[in-house]
C-alpha positions as CSV (number, residue, x, y, z in Angstrom):
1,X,0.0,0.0,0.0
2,X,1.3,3.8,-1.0
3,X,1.5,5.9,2.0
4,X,0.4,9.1,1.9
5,X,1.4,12.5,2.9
6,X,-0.9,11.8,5.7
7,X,-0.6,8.7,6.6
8,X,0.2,8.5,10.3
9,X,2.7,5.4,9.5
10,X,5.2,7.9,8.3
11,X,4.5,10.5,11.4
12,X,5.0,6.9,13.4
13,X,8.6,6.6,11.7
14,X,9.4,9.7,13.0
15,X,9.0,9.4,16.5
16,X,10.4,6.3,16.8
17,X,13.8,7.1,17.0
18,X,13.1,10.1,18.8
19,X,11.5,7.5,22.0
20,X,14.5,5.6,21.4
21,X,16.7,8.9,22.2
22,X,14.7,9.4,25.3
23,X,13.8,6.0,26.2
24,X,17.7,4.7,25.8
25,X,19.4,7.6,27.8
26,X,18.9,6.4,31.4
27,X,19.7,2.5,31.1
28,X,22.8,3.4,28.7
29,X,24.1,5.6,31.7
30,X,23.2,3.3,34.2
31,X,26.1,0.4,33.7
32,X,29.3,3.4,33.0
33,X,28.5,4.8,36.6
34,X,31.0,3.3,38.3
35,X,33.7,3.9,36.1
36,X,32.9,7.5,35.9
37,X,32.5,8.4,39.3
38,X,36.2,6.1,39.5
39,X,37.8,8.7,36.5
40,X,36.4,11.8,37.9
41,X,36.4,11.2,42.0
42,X,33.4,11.2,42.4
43,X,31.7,8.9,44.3
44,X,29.8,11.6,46.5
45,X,27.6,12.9,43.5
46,X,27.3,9.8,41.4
47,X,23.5,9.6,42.2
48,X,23.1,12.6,40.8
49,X,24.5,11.7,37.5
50,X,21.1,10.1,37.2
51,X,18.7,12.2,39.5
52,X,20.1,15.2,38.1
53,X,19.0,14.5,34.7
54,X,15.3,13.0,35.7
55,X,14.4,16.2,37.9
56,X,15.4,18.7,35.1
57,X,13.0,16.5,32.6
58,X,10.6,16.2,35.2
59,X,10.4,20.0,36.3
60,X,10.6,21.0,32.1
61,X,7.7,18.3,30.9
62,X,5.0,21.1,31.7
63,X,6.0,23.5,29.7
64,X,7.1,21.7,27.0
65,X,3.4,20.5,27.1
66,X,2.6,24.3,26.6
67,X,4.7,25.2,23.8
68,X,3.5,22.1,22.3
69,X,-0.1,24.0,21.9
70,X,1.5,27.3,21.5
71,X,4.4,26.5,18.7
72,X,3.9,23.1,17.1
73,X,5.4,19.8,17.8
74,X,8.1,19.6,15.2
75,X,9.9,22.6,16.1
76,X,9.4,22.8,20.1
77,X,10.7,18.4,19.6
78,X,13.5,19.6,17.5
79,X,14.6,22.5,19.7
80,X,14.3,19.8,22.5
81,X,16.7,17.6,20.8
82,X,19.0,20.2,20.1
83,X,19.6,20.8,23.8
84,X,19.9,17.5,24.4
85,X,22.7,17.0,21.9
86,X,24.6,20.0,23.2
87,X,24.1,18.7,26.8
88,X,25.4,14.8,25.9
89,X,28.6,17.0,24.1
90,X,28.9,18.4,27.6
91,X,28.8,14.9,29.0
92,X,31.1,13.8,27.0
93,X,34.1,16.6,27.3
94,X,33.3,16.4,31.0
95,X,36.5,16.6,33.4
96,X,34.8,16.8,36.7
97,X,32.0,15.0,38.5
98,X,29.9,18.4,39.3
99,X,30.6,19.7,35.6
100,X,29.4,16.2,34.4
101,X,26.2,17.0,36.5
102,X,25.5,20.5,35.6
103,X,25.7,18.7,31.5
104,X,23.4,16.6,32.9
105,X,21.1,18.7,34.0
106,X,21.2,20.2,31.0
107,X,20.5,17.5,29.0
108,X,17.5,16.7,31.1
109,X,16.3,20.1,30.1
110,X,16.4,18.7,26.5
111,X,15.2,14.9,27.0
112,X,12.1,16.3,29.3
113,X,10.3,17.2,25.7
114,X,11.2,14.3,24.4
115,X,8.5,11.5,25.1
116,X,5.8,14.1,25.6
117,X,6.8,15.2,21.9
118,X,6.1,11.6,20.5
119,X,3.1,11.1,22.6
120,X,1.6,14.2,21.2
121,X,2.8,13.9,17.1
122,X,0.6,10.6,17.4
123,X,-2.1,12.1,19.3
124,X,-2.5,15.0,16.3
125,X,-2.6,12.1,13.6
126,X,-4.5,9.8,14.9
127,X,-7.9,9.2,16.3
128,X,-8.3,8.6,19.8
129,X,-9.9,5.3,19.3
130,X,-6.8,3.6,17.4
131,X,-4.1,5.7,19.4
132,X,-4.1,2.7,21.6
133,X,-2.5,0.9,19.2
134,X,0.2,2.7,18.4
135,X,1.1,2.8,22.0
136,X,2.1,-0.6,21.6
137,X,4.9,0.8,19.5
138,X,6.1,3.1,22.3
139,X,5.9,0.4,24.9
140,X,8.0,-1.7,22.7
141,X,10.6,1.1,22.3
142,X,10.9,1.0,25.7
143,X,11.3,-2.2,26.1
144,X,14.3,-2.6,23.5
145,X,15.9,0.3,25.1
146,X,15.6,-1.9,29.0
147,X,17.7,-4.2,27.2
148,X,19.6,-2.7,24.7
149,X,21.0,0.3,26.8
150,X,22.6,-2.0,29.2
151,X,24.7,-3.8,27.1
152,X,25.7,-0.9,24.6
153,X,26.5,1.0,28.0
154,X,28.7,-1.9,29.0
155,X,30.3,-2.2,25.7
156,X,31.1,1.0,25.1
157,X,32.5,1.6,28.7
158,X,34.9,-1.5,28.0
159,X,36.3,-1.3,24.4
160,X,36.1,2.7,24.5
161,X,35.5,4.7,27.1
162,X,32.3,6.5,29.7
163,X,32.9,9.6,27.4
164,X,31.4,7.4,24.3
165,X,28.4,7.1,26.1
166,X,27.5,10.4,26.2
167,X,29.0,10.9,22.7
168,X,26.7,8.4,21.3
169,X,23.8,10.4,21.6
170,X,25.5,12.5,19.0
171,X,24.6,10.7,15.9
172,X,21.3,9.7,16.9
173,X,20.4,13.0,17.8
174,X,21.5,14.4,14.2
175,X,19.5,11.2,13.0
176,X,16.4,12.2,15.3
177,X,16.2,15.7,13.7
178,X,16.9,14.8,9.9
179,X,14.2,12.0,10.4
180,X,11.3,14.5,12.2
181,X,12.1,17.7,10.0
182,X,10.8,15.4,7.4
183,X,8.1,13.1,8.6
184,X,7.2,15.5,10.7
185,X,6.3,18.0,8.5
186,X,2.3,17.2,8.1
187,X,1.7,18.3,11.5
188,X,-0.7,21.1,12.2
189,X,0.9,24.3,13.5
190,X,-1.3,26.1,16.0
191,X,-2.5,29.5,15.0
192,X,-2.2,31.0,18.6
193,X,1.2,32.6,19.4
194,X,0.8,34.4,22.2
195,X,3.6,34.1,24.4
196,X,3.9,31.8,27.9
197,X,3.4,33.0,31.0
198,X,6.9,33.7,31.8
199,X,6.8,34.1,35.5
200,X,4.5,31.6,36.2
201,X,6.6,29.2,34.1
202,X,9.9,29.8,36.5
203,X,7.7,29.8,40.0
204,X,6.0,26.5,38.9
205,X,10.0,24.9,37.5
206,X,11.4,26.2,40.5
207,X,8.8,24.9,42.9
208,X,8.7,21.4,41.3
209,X,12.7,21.0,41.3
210,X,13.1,22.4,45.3
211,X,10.5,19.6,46.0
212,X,11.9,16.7,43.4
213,X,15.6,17.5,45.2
214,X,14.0,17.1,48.5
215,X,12.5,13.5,47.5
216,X,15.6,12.7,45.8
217,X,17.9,13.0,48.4
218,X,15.8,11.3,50.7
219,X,15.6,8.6,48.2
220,X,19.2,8.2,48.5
221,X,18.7,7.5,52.1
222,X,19.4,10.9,53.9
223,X,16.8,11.6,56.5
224,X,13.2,12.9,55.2
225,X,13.1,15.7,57.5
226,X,16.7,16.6,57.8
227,X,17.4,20.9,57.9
228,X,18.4,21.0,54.3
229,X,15.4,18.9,53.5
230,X,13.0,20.8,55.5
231,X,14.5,23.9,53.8
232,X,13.7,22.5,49.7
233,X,10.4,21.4,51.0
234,X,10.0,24.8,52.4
235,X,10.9,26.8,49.4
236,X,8.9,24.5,46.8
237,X,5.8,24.9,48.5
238,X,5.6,28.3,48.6
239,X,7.0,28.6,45.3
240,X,4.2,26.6,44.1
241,X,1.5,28.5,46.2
242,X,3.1,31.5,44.1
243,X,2.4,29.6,41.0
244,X,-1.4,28.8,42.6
245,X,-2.2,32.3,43.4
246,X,-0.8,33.6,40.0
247,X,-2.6,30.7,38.0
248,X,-5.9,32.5,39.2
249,X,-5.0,36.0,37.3
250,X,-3.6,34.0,34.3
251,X,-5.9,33.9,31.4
252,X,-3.8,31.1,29.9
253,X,-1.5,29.1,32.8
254,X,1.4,26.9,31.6
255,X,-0.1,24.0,33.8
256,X,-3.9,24.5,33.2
257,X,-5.4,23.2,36.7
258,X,-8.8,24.1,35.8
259,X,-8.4,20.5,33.8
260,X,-8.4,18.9,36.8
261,X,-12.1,19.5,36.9
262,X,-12.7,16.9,34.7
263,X,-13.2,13.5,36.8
264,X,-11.3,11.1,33.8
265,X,-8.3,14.0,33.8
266,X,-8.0,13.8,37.6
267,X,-8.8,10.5,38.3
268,X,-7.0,9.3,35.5
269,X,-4.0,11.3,36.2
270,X,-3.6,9.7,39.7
271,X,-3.7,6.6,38.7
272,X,-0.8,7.1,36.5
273,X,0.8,8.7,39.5
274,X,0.3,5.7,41.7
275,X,0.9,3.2,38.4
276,X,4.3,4.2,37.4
277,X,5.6,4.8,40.4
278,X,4.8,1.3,41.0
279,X,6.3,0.2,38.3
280,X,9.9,2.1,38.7
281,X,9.4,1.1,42.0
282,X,9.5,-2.6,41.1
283,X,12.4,-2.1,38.5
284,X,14.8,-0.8,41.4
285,X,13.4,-3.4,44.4
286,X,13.6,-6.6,42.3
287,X,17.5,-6.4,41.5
288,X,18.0,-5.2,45.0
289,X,16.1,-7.8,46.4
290,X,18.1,-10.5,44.1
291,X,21.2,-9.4,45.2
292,X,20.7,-8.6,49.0
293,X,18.7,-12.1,49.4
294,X,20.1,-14.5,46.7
295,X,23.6,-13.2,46.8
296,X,23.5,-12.3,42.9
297,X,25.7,-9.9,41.1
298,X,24.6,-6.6,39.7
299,X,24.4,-7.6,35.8
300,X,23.1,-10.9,36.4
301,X,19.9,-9.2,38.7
302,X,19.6,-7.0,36.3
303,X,19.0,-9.5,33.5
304,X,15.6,-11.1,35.7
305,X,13.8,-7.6,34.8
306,X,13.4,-8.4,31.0
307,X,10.5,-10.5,31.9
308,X,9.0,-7.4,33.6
309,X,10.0,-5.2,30.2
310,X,8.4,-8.1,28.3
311,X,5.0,-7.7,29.9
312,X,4.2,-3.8,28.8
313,X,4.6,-4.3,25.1
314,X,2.3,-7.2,24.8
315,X,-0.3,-5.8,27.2
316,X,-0.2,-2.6,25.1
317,X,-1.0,-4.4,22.3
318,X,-4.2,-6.7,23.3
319,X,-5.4,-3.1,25.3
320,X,-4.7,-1.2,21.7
321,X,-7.1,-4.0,19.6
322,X,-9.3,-4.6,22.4
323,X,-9.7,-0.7,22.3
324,X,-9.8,0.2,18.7
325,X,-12.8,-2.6,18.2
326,X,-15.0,-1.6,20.9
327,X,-13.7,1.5,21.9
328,X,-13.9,1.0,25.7
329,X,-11.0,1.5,28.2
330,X,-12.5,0.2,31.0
331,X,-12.4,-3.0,31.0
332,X,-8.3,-3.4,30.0
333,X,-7.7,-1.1,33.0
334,X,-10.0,-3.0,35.6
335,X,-8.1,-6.5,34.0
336,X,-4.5,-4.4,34.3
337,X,-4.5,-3.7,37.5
338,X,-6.0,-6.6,39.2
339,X,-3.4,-8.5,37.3
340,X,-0.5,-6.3,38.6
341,X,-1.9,-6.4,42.1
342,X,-2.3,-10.1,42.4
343,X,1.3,-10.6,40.6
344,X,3.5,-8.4,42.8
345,X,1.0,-10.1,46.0
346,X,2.3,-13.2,44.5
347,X,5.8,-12.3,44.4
348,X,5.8,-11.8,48.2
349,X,4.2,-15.4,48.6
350,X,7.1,-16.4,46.2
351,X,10.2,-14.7,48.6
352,X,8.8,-16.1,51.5
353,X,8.4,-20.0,50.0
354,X,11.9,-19.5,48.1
355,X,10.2,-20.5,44.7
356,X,12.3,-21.4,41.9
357,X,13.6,-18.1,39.8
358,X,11.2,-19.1,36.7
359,X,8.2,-18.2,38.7
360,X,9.3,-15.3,39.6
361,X,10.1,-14.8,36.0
362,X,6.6,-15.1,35.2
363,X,5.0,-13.1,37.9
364,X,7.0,-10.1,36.5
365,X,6.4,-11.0,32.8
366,X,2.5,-11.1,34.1
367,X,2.7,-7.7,36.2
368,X,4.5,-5.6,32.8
369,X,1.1,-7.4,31.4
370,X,-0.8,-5.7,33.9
371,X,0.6,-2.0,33.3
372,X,1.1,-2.5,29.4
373,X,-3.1,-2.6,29.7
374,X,-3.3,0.2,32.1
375,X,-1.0,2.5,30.6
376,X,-1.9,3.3,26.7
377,X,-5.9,2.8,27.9
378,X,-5.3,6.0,30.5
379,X,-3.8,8.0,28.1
380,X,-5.9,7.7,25.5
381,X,-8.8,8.3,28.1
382,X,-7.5,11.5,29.3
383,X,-6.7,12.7,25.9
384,X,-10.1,12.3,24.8
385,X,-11.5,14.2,27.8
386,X,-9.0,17.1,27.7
387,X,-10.0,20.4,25.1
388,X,-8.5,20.0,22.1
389,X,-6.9,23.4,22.3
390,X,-5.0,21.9,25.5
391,X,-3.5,18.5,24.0
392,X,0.1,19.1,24.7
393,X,-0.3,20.6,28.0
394,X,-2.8,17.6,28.7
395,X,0.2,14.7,27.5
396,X,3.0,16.3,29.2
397,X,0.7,16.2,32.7
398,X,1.0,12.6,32.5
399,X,4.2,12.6,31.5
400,X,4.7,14.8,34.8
401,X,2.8,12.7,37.0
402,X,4.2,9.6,36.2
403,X,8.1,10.9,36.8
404,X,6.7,12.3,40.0
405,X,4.8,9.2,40.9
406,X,8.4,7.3,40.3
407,X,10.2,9.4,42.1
408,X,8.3,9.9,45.4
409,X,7.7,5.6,45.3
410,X,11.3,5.3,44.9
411,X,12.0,7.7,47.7
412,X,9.3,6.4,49.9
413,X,10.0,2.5,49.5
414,X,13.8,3.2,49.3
415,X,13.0,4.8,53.2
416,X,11.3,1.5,54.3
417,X,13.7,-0.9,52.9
418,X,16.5,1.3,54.6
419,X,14.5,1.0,58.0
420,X,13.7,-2.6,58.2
421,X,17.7,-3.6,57.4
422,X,18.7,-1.0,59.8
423,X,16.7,-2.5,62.2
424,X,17.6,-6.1,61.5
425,X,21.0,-5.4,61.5
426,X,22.1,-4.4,65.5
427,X,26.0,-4.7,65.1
428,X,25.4,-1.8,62.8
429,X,23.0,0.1,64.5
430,X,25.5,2.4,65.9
431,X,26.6,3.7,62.2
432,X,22.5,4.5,61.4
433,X,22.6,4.6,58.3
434,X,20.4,1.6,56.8
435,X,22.4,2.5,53.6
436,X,25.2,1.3,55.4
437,X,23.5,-2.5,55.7
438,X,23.0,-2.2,52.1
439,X,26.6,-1.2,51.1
440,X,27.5,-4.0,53.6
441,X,25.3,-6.9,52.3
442,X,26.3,-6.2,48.3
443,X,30.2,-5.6,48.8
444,X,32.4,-8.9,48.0
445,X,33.3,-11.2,50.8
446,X,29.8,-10.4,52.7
447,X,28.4,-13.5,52.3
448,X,28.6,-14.5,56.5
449,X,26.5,-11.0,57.2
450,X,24.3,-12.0,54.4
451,X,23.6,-15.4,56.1
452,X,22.5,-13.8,59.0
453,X,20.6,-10.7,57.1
454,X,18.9,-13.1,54.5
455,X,15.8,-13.5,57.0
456,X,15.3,-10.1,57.4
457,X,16.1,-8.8,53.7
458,X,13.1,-11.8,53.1
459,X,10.9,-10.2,55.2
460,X,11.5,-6.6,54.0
461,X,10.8,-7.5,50.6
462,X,8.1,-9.2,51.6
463,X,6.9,-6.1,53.0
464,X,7.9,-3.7,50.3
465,X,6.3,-6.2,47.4
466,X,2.8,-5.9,49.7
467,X,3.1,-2.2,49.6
468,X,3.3,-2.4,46.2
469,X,0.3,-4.8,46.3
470,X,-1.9,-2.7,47.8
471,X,-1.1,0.4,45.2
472,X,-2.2,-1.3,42.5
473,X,-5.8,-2.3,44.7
474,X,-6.0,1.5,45.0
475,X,-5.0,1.7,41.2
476,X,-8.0,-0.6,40.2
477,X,-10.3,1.3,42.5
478,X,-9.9,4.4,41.2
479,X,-10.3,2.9,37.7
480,X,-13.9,1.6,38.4
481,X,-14.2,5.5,39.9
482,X,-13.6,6.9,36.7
483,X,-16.3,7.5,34.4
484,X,-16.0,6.2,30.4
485,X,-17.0,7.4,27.6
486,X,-17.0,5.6,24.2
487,X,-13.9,6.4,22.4
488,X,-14.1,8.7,19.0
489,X,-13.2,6.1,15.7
C-alpha cells in the first residue's frame, strides 16, 4: 500500500527514533556509573549523574506540554533535541564529577520534551480510538531500550571509554532531527502565538525542582526531615503556592489546573501517579532484592527484569485492539490492574516459599502485562477528555505525574527498605545509616552478614512487594471511579 502524505505510518517513523533517544538515555548511563565516578572522583555525586537528569526533565515536561499547543510539535521536539545534543557534548568533554552534572542537567532540560513530543505527534494524527494501538509501538521502544542500553552501556565503557556514552547520543540525535524535519512536517501548526506565562513558568519549574531535590535525596537514604530537606520542602511549597495564586490571574496558565475539573483528567491522572511509580518502584526493588537475598551480582539481577520489560509491550497491544474494536478502556484497565496487584501479591508469597527463579520470572512477565493494559488505555482516556486546544499541556501532565509518581515511590520505598535492614542489623546500629547495611550486604566477601541478614532482607521485601500490592488495589479502585466514555473512531 502507497502511503500518503498523511498517513500517520510515516508520522509513526518519526518518532520512533526520537522515544528511542529518550527511552535509551537512562539505562545506557546506568552500567558506565562506576567507572565514571572512579575517572572523575566522584563517588559523592554519582546519584546525581542520574537524579540530576530526571528532575530537570521532570520540572521541564509542563511547559514543554505548553509550547506544544502554543508553537507546534516539530519545532518545540526539534529544539528539544537540540539541547539535548549539546548537553550529551557536555557529557562527554566532561573533566569533573559536578561539571558532568551541571551537562546533565542540561540534558534533562532537552530529554524532558522528548517522550511528551512523541506522545503528542501521534495524538495530532491519529484518532483517539486507534491511538491505543500505536502505544504498543512506544511500549516496545521502551522495552528494546531496557535491554539494549545496558549492554551498549557496558560495551562502550569496555572497548572505549564512559565519554562514548555520552558521545553516542550524538549521531542519533542528528538522526532524530533529519528523520522529524521530514516526517514530521504534516503536523498542524497552532495558530495561537501568544507568548507563555513567563513568570509563572519559572515559580511553577522552581517549585517542582526544590520539592523533586527534597525526594531525591531522601531517596538516596538521607533523612526525610533533615534541615536542608525541610528547607527545599520549604521553598517549593511556597513557590508553588506563588504559581497557585498567580494561576488564578492567568488567562492562559502553563499547567492548566482548571483540567483537573474533569473526573477522567484527575482521576486518570492519579492513577498514573500511583501506576508508574509502582512500576519504577518494582524495577529498582527486584535487582535489590536479588542481590541482598540470593547473593546475585549486579548484571546478572539486572537480566531477571526483562520479563518485567516483556510484559508492557504485549499488554499494550491486546489493550490497543481490544480498544480500537470496541472502543472502551474500562475493562483493559479493571483486568491491568487486578493482574499487577495479584502478581506483585504473588511475588511476596514467592520470597517467603523460596520459589524457583522461573516463577518469579513469570510473575513479572505477568505484572509488565498488567501495566502495558493500564497504561496506553489511561492516556488515550485523558486525551479524549482534555480540550482540544490543551492536547500538549494535557500529554505532558501525565508525562509529569508519572516521573513524580516514580520518584516519590522510589524515595518512599527506598526509606522502608533502609528502615527494616537497619533495624535487622544491630551490630550496625550504631553507624545508622540503613544505607550502610546495604553497602555492607552487596560488597564482596559479605556472604557471613548475608547469612544472617537473609531472613530479614526476606521479610523486608516481603513487606515492600505488599506495599506495592496494595497500590495497585487503589489503582484498580480508582479505575472503576472513573467514568467512560466511548472512544471517537
Amino acid at each position: 500500500m502507497t502511503q500518503t502524505a498523511t498517513d500517520p505510518r510515516r508520522v509513526l517513523v518519526g518518532v520512533m527514533l526520537v522515544l528511542l533517544l529518550g527511552a535509551i538515555n537512562q539505562t545506557i548511563v546506568a552500567v558506565a556509573l562506576p567507572r565514571i565516578a572512579e575517572r572523575l572522583d566522584g563517588f559523592g555525586l554519582i546519584a546525581w549523574v542520574i537524579s540530576g537528569y530526571l528532575v530537570a526533565a521532570t520540572v521541564v515536561t509542563p511547559i514543554y506540554g505548553k509550547l506544544f499547543d502554543r508553537h507546534g510539535v516539530r519545532i518545540v521536539l526539534a529544539g528539544a533535541i537540540a539541547v539535548f545534543a549539546v548537553g550529551s557534548l557536555g557529557c562527554a568533554l566532561s573533566t569533573s564529577m559536578p561539571m558532568l552534572v551541571a551537562f546533565r542537567v542540561l540534558q534533562g532540560v532537552g530529554g524532558g520534551g522528548l517522550i511528551s513530543g512523541a506522545h503528542a505527534a501521534i495524538a495530532q494524527t491519529v484518532s483517539p480510538r486507534e491511538r491505543g494501538r500505536y502505544q504498543a509501538y512506544f511500549s516496545s521502544m521502551f522495552a528494546l531500550a531496557s535491554v539494549l542500553g545496558p549492554v551498549a552501556g557496558g560495551w562502550l565503557t569496555d572497548a572505549l571509554s564512559w565519554q562514548w556514552v555520552f558521545a553516542a547520543n550524538l549521531p542519533l540525535s542528528l538522526a532524530a532531527l533529519l528523520v522529524i524535519r521530514e516526517r514530521l512536517r504534516v503536523l498542524p501548526i497552532p495558530g495561537r502565538r501568544s507568548p507563555i506565562d513567563g513568570p509563572g513558568a519559572l515559580l511553577l519549574a522552581l517549585g517542582l525542582a526544590a520539592v523533586l531535590i527534597a525526594i531525591t535525596r531522601a531517596g538516596q537514604g538521607l533523612p526525610w526531615f533533615d534541615a536542608r530537606n525541610l528547607g527545599w520542602l520549604g521553598a517549593g511549597a511556597a513557590l508553588l503556592a506563588g504559581y497557585a495564586w498567580r494561576e488564578r490571574s492567568v488567562e492562559d496558565p502553563v499547567l492548566p489546573l482548571p483540567l483537573l475539573r474533569n473526573r477522567i483528567v484527575a482521576l486518570g491522572l492519579l492513577s498514573q501517579f500511583l501506576g508508574h511509580g509502582l512500576m519504577i518502584t518494582l524495577t529498582v526493588m527486584v535487582p535489590l532484592e536479588l542481590q541482598l537475598v540470593s547473593g546475585l551480582a549486579p548484571a546478572a539481577a539486572a537480566t531477571h527484569l526483562i520479563a518485567l520489560s516483556m510484559g508492557p509491550p504485549v499488554g499494550s497491544m491486546i489493550a490497543g485492539r481490544t480498544m480500537a474494536a470496541t472502543g472502551r478502556y474500562r475493562p483493559q484497565q479493571t483486568i491491568g490492574a487486578l493482574g499487577t496487584a495479584l502478581a506483585v501479591l504473588a511475588l511476596a508469597g514467592a520470597i517467603w516459599m523460596d520459589a524457583p527463579d522461573w516463577v518469579a520470572g513469570t510473575l513479572l512477565f505477568v505484572a509488565g502485562m498488567g501495566f502495558g493494559l493500564q497504561f496506553p488505555t489511561t492516556l488515550v482516556a485523558i486525551q479524549s477528555a482534555a480540550p482540544v486546544e490543551h492536547l500538549g499541556a494535557t500529554i505532558a501532565a501525565v508525562n509529569f505525574v508519572r516521573s513524580l509518581g516514580g520518584a516519590i515511590g522510589i524515595a518512599l520505598l527506598s526509606t522502608m527498605l533502609l528502615e527494616l535492614l537497619r533495624h535487622g542489623a544491630p551490630e550496625l546500629a550504631g553507624a545508622a545509616a540503613g544505607a550502610d547495611v546495604m553497602r555492607a550486604l552487596t560488597e564482596a566477601g559479605a556472604d557471613a552478614l548475608r547469612t544472617r541478614m537473609q531472613p530479614v532482607a526476606e521479610r523486608a521485601f516481603i513487606a515492600i512487594f505488599a506495599t506495592c500490592a496494595a497500590a495497585s488495589l487503589v489503582v484498580l479502585a480508582l479505575f472503576r471511579a472513573m467514568p467512560e466514555r466511548t472512544l471517537r473512531g
